[in-house]
Backbone as a chain_set.jsonl record, in Angstrom:
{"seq": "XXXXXXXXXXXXXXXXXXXXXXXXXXXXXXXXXXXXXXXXXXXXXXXXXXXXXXXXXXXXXXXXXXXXXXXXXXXXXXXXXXXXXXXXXXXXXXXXXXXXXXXXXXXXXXXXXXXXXXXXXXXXXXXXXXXXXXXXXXXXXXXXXXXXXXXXXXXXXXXXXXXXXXXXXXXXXXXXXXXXXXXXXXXXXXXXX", "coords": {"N": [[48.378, -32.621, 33.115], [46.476, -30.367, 31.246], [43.917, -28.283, 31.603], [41.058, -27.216, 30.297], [40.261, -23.538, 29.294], [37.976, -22.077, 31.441], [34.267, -20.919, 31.176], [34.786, -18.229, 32.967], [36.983, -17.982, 32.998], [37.577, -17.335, 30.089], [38.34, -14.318, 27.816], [36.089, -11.223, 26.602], [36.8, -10.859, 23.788], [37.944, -13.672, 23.336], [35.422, -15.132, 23.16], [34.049, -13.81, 21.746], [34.943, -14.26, 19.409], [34.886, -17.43, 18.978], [31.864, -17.364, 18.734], [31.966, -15.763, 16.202], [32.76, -17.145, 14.289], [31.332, -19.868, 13.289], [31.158, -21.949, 11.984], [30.51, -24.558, 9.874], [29.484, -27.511, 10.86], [26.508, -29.116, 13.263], [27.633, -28.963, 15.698], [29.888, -27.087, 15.548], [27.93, -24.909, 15.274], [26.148, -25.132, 17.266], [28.463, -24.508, 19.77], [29.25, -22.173, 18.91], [26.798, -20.18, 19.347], [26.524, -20.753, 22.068], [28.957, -19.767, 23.291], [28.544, -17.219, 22.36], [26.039, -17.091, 24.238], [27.146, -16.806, 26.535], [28.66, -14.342, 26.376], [26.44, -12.819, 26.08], [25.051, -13.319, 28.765], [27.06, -12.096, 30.166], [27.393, -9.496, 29.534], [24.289, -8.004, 29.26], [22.94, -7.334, 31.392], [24.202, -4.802, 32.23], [23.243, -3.345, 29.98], [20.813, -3.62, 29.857], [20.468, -1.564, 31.848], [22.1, 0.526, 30.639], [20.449, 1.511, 28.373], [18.014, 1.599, 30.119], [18.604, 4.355, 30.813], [18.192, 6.019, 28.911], [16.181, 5.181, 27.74], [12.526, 4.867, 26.469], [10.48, 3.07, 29.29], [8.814, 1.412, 27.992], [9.65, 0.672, 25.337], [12.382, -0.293, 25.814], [12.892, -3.386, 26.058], [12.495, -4.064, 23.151], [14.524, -2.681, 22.308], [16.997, -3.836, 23.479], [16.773, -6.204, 22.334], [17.115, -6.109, 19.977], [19.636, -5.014, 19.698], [21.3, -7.22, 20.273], [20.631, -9.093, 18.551], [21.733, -7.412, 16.313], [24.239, -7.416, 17.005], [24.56, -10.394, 16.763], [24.376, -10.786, 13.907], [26.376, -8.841, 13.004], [28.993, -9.961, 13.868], [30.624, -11.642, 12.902], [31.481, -10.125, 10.449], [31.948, -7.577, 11.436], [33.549, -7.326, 13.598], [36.374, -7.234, 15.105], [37.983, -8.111, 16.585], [39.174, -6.759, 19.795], [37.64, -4.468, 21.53], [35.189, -5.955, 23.116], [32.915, -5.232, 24.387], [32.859, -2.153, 24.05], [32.566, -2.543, 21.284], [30.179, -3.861, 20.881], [28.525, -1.363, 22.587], [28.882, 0.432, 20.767], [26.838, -0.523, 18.613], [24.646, -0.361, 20.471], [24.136, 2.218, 20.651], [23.909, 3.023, 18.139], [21.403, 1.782, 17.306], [19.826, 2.741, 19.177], [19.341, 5.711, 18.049], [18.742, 5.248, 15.835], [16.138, 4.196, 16.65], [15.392, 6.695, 17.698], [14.976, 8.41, 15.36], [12.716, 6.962, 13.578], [10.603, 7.758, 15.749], [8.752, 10.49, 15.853], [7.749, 12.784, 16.872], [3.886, 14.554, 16.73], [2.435, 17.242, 15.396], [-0.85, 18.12, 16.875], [-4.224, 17.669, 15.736], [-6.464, 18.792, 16.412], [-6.532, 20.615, 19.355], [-8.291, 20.384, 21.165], [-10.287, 17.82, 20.917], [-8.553, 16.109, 22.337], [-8.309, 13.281, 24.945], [-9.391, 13.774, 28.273], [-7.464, 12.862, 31.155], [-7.98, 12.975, 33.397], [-8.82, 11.684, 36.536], [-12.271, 12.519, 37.823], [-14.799, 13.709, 39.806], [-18.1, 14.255, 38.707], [-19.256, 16.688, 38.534], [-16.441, 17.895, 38.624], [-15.899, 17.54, 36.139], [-18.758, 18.897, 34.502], [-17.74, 21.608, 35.602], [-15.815, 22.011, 34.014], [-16.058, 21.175, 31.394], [-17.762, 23.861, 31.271], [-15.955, 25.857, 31.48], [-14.516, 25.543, 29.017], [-16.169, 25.514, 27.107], [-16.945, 28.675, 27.477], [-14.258, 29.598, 27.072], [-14.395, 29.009, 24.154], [-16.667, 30.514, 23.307], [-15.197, 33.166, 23.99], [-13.278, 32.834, 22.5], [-14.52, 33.113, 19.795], [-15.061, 36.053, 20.041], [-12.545, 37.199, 19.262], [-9.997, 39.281, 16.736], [-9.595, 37.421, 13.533], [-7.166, 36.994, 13.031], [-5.665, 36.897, 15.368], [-7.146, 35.147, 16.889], [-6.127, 32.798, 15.406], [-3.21, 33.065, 15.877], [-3.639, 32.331, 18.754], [-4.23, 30.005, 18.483], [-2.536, 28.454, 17.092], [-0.646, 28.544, 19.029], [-1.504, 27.444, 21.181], [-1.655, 25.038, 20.305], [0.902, 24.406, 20.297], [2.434, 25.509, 18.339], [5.867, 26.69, 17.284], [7.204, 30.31, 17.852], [8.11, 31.33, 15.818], [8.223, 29.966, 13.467], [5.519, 30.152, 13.108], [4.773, 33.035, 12.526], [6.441, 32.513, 9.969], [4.327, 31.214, 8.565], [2.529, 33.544, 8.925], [3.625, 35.754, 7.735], [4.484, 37.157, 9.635], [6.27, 39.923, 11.45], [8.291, 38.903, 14.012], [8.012, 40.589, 16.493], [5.598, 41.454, 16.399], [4.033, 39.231, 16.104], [4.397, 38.013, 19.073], [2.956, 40.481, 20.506], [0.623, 40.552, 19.496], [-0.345, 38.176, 20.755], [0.116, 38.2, 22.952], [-1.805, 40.823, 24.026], [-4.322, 38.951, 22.98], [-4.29, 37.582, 24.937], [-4.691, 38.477, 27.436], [-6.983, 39.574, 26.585], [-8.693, 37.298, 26.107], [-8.778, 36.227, 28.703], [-10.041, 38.321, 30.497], [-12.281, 37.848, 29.25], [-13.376, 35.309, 30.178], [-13.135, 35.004, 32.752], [-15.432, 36.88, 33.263], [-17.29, 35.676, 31.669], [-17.288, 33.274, 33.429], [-17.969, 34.607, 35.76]], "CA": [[47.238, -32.508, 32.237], [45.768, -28.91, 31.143], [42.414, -28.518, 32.091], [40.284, -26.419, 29.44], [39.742, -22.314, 30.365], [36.646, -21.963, 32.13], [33.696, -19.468, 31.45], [35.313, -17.117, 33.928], [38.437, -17.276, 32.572], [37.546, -16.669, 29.096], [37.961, -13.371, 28.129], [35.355, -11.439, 25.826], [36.986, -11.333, 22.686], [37.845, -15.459, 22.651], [34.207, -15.938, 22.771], [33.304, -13.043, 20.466], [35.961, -15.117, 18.215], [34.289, -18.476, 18.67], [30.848, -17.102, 18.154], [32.084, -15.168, 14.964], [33.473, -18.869, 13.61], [30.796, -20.87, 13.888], [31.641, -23.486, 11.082], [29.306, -25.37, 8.977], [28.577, -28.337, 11.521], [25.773, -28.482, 14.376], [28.413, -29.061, 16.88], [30.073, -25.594, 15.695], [26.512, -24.045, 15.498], [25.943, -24.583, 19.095], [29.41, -23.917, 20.121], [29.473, -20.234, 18.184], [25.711, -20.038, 19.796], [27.095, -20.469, 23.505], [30.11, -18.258, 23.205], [27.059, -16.082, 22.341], [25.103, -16.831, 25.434], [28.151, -16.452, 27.915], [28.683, -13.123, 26.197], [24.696, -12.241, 26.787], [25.22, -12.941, 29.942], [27.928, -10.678, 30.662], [27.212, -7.645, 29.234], [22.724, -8.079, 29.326], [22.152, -6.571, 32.938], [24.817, -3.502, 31.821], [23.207, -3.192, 28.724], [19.517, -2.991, 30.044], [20.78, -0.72, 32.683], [22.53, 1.714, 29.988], [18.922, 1.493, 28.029], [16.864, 2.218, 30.895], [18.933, 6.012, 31.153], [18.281, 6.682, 27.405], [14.852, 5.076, 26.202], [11.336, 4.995, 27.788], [10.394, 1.717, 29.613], [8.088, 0.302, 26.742], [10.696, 0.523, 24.301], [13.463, -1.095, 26.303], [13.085, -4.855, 25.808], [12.659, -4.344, 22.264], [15.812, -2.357, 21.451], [17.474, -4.56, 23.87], [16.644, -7.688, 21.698], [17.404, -5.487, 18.584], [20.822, -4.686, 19.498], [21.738, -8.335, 20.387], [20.008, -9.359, 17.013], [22.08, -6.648, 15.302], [25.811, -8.28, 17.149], [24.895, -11.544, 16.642], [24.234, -10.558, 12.743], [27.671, -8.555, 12.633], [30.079, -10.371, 14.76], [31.256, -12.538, 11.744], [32.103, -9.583, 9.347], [32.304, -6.411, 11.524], [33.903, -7.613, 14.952], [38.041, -7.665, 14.312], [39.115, -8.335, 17.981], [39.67, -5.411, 20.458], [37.324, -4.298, 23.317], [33.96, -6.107, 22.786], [31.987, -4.27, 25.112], [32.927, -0.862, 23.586], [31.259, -2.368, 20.202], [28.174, -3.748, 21.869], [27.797, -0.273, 23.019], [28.404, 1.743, 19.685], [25.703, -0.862, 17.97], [23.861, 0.265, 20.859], [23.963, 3.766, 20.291], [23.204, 3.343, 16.777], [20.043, 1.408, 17.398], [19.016, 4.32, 20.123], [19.63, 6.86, 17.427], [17.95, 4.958, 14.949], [15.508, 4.068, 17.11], [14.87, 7.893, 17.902], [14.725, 8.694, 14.423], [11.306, 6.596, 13.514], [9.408, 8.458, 16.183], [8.504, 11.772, 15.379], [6.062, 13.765, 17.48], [2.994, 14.63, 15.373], [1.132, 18.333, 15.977], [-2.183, 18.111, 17.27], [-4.759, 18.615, 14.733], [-7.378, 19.404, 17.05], [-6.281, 20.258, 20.346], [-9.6, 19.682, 22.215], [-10.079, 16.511, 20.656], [-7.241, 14.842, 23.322], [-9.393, 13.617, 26.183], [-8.976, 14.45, 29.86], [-7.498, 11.416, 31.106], [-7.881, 12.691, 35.14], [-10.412, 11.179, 37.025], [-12.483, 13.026, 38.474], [-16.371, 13.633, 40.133], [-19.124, 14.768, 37.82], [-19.24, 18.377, 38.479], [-15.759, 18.608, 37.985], [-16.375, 17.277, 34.437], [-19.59, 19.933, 34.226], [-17.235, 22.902, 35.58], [-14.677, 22.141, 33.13], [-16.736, 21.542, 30.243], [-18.188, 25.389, 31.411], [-14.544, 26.538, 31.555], [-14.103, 25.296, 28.068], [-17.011, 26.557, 26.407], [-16.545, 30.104, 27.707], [-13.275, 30.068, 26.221], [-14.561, 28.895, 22.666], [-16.98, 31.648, 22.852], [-14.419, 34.207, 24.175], [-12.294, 32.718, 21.289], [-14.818, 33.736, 18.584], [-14.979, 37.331, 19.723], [-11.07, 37.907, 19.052], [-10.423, 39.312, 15.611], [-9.573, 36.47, 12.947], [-5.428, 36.629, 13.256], [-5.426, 36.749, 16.753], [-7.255, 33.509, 17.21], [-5.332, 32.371, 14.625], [-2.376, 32.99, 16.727], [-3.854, 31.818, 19.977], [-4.85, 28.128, 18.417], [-1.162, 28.31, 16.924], [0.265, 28.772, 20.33], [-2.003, 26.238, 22.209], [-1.453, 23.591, 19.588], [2.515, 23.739, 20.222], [3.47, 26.058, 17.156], [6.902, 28.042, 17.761], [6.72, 31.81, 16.843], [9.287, 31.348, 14.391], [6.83, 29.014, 12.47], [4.241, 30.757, 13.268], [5.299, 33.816, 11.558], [6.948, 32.485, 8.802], [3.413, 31.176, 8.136], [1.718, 34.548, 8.472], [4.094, 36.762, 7.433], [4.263, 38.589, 10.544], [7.379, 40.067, 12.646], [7.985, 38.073, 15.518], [7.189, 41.115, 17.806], [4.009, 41.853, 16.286], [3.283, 38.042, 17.006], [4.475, 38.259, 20.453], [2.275, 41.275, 21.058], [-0.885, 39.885, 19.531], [-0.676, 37.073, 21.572], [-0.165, 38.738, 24.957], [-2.957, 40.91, 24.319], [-5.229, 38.011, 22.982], [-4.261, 36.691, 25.809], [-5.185, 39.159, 28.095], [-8.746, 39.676, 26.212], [-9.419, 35.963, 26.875], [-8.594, 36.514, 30.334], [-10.632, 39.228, 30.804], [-13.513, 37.712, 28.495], [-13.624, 34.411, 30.556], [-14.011, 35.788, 34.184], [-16.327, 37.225, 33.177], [-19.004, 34.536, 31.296], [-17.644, 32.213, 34.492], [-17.897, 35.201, 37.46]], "C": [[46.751, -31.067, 32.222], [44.369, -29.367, 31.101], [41.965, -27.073, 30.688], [40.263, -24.766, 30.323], [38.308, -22.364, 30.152], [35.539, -20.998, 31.597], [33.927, -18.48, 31.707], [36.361, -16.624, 33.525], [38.365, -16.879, 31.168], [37.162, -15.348, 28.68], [36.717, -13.361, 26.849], [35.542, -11.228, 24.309], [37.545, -12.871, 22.363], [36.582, -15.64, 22.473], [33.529, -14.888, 21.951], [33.726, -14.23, 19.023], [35.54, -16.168, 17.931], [32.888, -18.072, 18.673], [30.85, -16.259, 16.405], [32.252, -16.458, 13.509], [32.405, -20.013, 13.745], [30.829, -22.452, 12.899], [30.15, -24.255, 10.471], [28.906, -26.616, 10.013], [27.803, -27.809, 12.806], [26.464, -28.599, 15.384], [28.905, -27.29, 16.901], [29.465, -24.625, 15.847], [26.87, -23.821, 16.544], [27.202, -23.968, 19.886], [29.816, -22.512, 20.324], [28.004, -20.084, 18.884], [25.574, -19.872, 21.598], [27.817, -19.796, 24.161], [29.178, -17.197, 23.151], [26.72, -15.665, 23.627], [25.932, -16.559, 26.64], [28.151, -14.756, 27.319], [27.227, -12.22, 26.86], [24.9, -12.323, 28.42], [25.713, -12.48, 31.232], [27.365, -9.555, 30.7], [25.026, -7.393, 29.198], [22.436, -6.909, 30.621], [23.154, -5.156, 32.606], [23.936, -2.508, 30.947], [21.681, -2.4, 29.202], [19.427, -2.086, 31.266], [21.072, 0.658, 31.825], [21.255, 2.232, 29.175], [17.816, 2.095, 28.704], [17.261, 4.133, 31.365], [18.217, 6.624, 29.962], [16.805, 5.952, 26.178], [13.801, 4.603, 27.072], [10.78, 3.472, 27.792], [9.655, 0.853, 28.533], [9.08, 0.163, 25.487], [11.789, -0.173, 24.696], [14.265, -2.31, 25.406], [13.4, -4.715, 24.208], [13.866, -4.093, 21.381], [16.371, -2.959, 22.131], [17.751, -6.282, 22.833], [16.986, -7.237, 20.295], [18.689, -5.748, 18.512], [21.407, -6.08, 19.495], [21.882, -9.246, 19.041], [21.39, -8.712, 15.642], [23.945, -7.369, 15.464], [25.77, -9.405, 16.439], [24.773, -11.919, 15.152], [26.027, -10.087, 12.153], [28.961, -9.283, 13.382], [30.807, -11.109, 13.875], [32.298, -11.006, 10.906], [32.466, -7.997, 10.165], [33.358, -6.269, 12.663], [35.599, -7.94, 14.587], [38.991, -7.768, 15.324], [38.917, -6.76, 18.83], [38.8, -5.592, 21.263], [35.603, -4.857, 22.567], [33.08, -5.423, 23.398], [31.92, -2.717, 24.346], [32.139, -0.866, 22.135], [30.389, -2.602, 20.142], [27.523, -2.534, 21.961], [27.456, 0.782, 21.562], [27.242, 0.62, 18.664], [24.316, -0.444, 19.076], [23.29, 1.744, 20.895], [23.166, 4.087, 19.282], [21.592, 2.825, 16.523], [19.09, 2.278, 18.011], [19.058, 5.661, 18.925], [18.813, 6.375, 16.242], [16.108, 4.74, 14.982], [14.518, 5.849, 17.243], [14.84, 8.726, 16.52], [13.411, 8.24, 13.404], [10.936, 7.511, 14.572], [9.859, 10.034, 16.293], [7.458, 12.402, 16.271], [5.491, 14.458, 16.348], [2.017, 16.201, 16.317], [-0.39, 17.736, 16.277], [-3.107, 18.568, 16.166], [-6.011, 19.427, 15.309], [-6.885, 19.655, 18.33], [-7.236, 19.985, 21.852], [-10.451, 18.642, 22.161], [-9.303, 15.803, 21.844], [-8.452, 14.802, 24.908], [-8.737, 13.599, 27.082], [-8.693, 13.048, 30.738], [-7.616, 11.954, 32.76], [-9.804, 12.472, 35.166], [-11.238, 12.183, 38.172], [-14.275, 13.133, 38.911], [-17.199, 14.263, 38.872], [-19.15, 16.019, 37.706], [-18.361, 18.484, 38.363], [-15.707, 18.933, 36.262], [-17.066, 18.495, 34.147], [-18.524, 21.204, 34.149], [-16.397, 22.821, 34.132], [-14.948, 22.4, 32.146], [-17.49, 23.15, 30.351], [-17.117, 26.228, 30.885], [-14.148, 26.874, 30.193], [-14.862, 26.071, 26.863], [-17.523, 27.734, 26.459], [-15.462, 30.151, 26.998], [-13.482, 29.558, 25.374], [-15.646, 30.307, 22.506], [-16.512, 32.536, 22.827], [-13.307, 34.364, 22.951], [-12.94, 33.634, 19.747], [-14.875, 35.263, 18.819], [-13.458, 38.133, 19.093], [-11.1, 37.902, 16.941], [-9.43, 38.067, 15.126], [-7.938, 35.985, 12.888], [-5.158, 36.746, 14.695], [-6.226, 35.327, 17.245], [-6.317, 32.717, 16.747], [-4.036, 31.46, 15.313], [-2.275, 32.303, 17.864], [-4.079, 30.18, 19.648], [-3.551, 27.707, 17.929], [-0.531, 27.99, 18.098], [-0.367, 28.037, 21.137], [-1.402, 24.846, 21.468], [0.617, 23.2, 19.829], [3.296, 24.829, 19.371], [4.711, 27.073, 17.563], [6.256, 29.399, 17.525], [7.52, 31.864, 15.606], [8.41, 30.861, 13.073], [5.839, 29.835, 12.042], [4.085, 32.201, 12.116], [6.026, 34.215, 10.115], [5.715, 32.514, 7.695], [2.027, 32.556, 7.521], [2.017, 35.435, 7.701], [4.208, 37.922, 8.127], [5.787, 38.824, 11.235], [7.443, 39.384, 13.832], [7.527, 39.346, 16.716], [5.987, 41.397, 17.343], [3.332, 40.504, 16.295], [3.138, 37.541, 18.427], [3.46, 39.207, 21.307], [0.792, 41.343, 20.783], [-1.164, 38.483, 20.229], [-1.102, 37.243, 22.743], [-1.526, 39.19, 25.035], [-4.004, 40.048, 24.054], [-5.34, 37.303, 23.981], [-5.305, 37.178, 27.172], [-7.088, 40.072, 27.81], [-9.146, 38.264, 26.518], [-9.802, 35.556, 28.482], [-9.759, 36.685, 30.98], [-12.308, 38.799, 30.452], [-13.936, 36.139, 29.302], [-14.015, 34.06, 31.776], [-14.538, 35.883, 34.222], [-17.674, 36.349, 32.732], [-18.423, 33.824, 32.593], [-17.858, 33.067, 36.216], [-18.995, 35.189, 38.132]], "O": [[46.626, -30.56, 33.337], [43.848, -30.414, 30.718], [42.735, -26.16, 30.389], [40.251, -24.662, 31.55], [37.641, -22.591, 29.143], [36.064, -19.885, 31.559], [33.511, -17.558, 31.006], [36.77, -15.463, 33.536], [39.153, -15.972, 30.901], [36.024, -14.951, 28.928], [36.302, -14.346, 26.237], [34.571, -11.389, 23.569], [37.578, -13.243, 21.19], [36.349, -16.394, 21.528], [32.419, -15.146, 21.485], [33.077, -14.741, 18.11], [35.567, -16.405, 16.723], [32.448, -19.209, 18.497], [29.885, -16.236, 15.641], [31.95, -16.502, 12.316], [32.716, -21.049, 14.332], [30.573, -23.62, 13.189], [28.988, -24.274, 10.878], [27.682, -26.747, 9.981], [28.023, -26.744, 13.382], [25.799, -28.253, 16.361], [28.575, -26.45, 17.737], [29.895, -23.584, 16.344], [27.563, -22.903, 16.983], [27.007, -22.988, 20.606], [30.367, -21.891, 21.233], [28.374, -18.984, 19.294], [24.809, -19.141, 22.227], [27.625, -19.283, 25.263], [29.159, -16.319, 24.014], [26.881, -14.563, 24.152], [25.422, -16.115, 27.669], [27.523, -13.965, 28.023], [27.095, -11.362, 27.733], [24.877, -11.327, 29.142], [25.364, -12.408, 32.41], [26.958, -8.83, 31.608], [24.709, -6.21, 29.07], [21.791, -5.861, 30.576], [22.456, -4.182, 32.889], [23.87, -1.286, 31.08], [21.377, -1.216, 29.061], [18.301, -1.852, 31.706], [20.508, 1.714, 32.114], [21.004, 3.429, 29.316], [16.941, 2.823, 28.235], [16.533, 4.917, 31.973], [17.677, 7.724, 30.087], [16.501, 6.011, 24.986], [13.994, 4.059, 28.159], [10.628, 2.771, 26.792], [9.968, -0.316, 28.307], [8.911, -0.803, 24.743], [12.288, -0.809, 23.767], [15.261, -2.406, 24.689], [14.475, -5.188, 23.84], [14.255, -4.673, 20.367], [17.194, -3.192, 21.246], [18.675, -7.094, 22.791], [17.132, -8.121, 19.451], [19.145, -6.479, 17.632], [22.176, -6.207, 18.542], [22.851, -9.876, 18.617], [21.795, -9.239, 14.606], [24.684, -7.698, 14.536], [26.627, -9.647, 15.589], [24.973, -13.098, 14.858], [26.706, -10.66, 11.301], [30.031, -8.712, 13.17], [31.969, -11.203, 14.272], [33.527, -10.952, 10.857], [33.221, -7.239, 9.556], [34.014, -5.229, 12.734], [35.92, -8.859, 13.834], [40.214, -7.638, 15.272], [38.494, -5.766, 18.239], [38.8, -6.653, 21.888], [35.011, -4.23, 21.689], [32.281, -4.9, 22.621], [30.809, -2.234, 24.128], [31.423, 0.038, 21.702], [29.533, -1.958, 19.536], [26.353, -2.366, 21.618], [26.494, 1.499, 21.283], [26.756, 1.311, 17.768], [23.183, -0.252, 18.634], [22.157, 2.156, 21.146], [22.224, 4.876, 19.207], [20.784, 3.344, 15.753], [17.95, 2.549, 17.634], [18.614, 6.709, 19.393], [18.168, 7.245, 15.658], [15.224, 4.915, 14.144], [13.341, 6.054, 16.948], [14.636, 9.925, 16.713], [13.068, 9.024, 12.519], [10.981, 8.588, 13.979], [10.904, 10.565, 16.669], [6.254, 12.297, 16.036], [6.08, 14.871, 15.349], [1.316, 16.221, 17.328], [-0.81, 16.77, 15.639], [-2.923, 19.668, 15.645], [-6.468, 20.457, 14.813], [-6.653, 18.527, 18.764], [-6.993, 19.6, 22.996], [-11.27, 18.411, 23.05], [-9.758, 14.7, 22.148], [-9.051, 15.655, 25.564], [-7.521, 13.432, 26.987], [-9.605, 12.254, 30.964], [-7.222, 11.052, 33.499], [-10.894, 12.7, 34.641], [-10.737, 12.489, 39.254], [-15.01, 12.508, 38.147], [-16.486, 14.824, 38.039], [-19.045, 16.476, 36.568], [-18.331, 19.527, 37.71], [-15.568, 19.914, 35.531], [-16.383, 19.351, 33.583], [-18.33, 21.801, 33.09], [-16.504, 23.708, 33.285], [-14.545, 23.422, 31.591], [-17.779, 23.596, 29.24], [-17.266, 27.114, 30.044], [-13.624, 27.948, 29.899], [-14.439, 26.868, 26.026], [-18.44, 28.051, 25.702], [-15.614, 30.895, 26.028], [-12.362, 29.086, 25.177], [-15.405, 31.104, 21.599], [-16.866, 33.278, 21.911], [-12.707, 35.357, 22.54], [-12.349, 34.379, 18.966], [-14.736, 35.908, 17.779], [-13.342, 39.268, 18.63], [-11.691, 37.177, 16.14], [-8.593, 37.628, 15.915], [-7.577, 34.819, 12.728], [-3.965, 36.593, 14.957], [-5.665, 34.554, 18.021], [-5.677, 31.972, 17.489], [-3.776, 30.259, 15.392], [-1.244, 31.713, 18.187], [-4.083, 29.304, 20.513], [-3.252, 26.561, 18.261], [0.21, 27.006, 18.071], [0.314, 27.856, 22.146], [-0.847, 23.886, 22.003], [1.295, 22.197, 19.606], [4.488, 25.076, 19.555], [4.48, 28.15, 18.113], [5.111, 29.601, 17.122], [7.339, 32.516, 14.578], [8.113, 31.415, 12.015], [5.439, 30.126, 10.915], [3.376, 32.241, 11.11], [6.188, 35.245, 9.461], [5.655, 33.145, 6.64], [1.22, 32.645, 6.596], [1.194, 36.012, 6.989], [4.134, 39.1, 7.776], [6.426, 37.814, 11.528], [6.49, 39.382, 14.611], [6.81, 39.072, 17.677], [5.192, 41.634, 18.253], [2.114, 40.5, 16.477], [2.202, 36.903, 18.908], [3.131, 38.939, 22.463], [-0.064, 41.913, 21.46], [-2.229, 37.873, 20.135], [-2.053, 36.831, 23.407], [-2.395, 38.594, 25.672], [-4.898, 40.199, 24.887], [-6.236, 36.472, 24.126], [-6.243, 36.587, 27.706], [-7.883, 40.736, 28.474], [-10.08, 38.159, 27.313], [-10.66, 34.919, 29.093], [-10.403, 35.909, 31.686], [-13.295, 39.2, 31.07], [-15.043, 35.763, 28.917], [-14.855, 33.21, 32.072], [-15.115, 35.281, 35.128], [-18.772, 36.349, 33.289], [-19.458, 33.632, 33.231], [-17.895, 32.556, 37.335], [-19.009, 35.583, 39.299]]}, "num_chains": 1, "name": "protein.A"}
């Protein structure tokens, strides 16, 4: 008598193959739906292992449940035999790449707007807020393209940018920075010495 192959022994393209086939009755449903879940629970703990190198913990689960979503969508029409794991991974790729293509980092429009998320005693709060509003007044004495520059260059902006915007040489933005820098310096010691 032949005995059926096992779970163990099936490799993972037979049960890509009977999940790709799942046939019009609910017997074949579940059948093509189990081949599924033996697959999931092959390649799952790999999968959210290769995930956790390449995408930040709140995002995980969800491209995890994406990519599975996205096999168990193509496995009928895109899946043609060969190494299943290797195309698990390039729908995983493409979901990480797609994934990292919605989020965009967004400039700051204010950058003293973002609040101070450390905790800290009351007077540090006071000093800081001192700290801060010395350097907004030290800010208004600088002339009007040298702040300019300096709220450019806190907020994130390259010099490349930066310059395209003003119309300046990159060393003559480099060298109004330093010294703006070095007048803030100088101008902030001083209201806090």
């Amino acid at each position: 008598m032949v005995s059926s192959v096992s779970e163990t022994e099936q490799t993972d393209e037979q049960l890509a193959a009977a999940a790709a086939r799942p046939g019009d009755s609910d017997r074949a449903l579940r059948a093509a739906r189990d081949a599924f879940e033996r697959l999931y629970r092959r390649h799952a703990p790999l999968l959210l292992a290769y995930l956790a190198a390449r995408a930040r913990p709140a995002d995980r689960d969800d491209l995890h449940q994406e990519i599975w979503r996205r096999a168990w969508d193509h496995l009928p029409q895109h899946f043609h035999g060969g190494n299943f794991s290797a195309w698990l991974y390039q729908i995983a790729r493409n979901a990480l790449i797609d994934h990292g293509r919605k989020r965009r980092a967004e400039a700051l429009a204010d950058p003293e707007a973002v609040p101070d998320g450390r905790a800290g005693r009351g007077d540090d709060r006071l000093v800081e807020h001192e700290r801060m509003e010395a350097l907004r007044r030290c800010l208004e004495t600088l002339s009007s393209l040298a702040a300019v520059v300096v709220r450019a260059r806190l907020a994130g902006e390259e010099y490349s940018e930066l310059c395209q915007r003003l119309g300046m040489k990159s060393g003559q933005a480099y060298k109004l920075f330093h010294s703006a820098k070095e007048q803030l310096k100088t101008c902030v010691e001083r209201a806090l010495g």
